[in-house]
C-alpha positions as CSV (number, residue, x, y, z in Angstrom):
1,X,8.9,-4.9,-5.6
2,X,6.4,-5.0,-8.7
3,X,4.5,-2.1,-9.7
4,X,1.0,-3.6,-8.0
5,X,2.7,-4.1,-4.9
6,X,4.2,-0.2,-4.3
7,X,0.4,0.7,-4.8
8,X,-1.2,-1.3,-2.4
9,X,1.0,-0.6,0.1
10,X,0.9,3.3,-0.7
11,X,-2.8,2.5,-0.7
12,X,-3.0,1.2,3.1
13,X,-0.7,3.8,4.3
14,X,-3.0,6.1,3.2
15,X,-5.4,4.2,4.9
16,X,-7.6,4.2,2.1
17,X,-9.5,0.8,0.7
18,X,-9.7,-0.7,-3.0
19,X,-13.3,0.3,-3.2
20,X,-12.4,4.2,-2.7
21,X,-9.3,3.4,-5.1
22,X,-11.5,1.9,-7.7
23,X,-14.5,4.5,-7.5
24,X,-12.0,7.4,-7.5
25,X,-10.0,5.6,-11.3
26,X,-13.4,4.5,-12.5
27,X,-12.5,0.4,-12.4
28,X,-14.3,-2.3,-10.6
29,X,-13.0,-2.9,-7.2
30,X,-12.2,-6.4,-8.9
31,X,-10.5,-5.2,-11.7
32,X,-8.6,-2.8,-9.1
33,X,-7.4,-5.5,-7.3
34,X,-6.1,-7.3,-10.4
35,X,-3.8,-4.3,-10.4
36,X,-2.5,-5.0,-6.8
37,X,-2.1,-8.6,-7.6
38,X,-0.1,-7.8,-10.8
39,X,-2.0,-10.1,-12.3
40,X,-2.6,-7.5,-15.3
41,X,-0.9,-4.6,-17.8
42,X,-1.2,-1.3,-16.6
43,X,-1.6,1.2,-18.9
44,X,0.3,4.7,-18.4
45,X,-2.5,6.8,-18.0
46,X,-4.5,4.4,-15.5
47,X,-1.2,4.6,-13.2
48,X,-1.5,8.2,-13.6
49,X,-4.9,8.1,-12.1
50,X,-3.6,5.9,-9.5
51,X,-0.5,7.9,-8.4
52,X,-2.8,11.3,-8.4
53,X,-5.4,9.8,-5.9
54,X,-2.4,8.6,-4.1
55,X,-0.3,11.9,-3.6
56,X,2.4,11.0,-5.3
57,X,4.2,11.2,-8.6
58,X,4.4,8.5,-11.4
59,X,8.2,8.6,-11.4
60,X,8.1,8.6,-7.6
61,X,5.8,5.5,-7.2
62,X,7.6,3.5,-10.3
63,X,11.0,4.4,-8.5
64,X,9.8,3.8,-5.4
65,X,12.9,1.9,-3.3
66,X,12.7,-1.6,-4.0
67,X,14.6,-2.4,-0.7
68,X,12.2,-0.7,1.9
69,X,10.6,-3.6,2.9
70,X,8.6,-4.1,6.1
71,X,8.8,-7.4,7.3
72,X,5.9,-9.1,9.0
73,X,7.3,-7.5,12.6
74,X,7.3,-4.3,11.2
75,X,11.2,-4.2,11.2
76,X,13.0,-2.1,8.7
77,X,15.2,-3.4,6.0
78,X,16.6,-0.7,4.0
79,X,19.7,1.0,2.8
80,X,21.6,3.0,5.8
81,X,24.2,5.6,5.5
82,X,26.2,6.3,8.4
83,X,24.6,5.8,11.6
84,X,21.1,6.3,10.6
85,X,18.8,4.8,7.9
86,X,17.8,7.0,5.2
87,X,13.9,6.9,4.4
88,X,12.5,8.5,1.2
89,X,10.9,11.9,1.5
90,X,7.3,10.1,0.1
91,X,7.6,7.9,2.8
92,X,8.0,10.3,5.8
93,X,5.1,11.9,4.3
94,X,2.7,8.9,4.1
95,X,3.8,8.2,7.9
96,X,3.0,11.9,8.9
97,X,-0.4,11.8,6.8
98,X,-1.2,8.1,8.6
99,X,-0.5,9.5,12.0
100,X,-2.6,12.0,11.3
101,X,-5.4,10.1,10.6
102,X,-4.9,8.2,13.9
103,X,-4.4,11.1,15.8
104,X,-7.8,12.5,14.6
105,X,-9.5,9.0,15.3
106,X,-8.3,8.9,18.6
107,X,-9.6,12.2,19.2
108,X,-12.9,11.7,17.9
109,X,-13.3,8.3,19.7
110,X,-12.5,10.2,23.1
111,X,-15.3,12.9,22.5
112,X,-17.8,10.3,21.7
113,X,-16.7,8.0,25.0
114,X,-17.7,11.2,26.6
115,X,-20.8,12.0,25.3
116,X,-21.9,8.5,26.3
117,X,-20.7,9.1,29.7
């Protein structure tokens, strides 16, 4: 998995858009999206930025296990040990942090539904 591709999808399970990720590194959302796209360099101290807004460390997010891959069913292909599959700690953490989110969505959407009632 290229470099471009660990970001975006650290980037959606954070649930957070390439405007936000551009605004917050001081690029173009264009020029952001290049990045996703590997389509160009990335200079050290840019994927500093990037990995600071994302939570996560540089060396964690270059390392970041090529083989967890999500398919398009959402199906986990990974590395297992024993009878269970082993996730990286970054990852559980991204998951927690997403459900989060939803959780708080949910919530919110459910006060407004009754206010309009």
């Amino acid at each position: 998995m290229k470099i471009g591709h660990k970001i975006k999808v650290l980037r959606e399970l954070k649930n957070y858009t390439q405007e936000y990720m551009s605004e917050k590194i001081g690029l173009s959302q264009s020029n952001y999206s290049k990045i996703e796209r590997d389509e160009t360099d990335i200079t050290f101290s840019r994927l500093e930025k990037i990995s600071e807004v994302l939570g996560i460390k540089v060396d964690d997010l270059i390392n970041l296990n090529d083989q967890i891959i999500f398919n398009n069913y959402g199906e986990y292909k990974g590395t297992q040990s024993g009878n269970y599959i082993e996730f990286p700690k970054e990852l559980i953490d991204l998951y927690k942090d997403k459900i989060t989110l939803l959780e708080e969505k949910v919530k919110y959407l459910e006060d407004v539904i009754q206010r309009l009632k």
